[in-house]
C-alpha positions in Angstrom: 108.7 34.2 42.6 108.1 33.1 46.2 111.0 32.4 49.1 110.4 28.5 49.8 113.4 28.5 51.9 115.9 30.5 53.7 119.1 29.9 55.5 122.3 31.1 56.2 122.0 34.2 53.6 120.9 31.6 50.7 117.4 32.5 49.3 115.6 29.1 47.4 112.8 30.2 45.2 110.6 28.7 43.2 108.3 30.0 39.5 104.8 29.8 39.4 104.3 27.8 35.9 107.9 28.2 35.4 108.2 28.8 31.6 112.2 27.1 31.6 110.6 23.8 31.1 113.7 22.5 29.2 115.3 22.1 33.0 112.8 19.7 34.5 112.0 20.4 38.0 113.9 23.0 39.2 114.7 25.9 41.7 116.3 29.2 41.6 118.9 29.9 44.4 120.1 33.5 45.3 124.0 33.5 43.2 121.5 33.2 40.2 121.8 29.5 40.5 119.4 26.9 39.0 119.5 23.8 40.4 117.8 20.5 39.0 115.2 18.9 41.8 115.8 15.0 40.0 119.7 14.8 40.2 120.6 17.7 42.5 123.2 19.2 41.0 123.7 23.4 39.1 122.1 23.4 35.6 123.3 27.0 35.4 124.8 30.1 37.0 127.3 30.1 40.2 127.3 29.6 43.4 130.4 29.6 45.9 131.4 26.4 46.7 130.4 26.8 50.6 127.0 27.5 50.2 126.5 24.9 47.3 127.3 22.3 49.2 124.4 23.7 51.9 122.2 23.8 49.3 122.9 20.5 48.1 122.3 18.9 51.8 119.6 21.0 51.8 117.8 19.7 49.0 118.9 16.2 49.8 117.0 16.1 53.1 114.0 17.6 51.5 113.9 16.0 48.0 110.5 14.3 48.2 108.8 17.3 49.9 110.6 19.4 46.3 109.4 17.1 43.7 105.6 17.7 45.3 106.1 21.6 45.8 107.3 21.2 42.1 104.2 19.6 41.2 101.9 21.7 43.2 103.4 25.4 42.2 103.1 24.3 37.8 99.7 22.9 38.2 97.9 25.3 40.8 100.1 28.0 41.2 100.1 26.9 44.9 103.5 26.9 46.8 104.2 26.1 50.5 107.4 26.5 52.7 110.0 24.4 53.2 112.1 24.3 56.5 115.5 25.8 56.1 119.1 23.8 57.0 120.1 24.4 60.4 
């Protein structure tokens, strides 16, 4: 499962064909968090409330950039980085 992002300790990774299909696009974020990429918010697992809210700005900034990786990583395996919060 590749690192797509990294930043301040919080690790955002992302399946190859992920097989949790039921989610939608999703990631996985270190605090064994799964996040859904459409409505941004924890499908499952904890994080501290801190570094949700990071990953939440995070994502917001990034969204479109997300939904493509999404696409990209289930249909070719393929997966590129994506530039961390500062």
């Amino acid at each position: 499962m590749p690192i797509i992002s990294q930043f301040y300790g919080i690790i955002i990774r992302i399946f190859y064909k992920d097989t949790q299909k039921h989610h939608g696009a999703h990631l996985h974020v270190e605090y064994s968090a799964v996040y859904s990429i459409n409505s941004i918010e924890i499908l499952e697992g904890y994080i501290p409330l801190k570094q949700n809210r990071m990953v939440i700005a995070w994502m917001e900034i990034h969204k479109e950039e997300l939904i493509a990786l999404w696409k990209i990583s289930q249909d070719d395996g393929e997966f590129f980085k994506i530039e961390p919060l500062k």
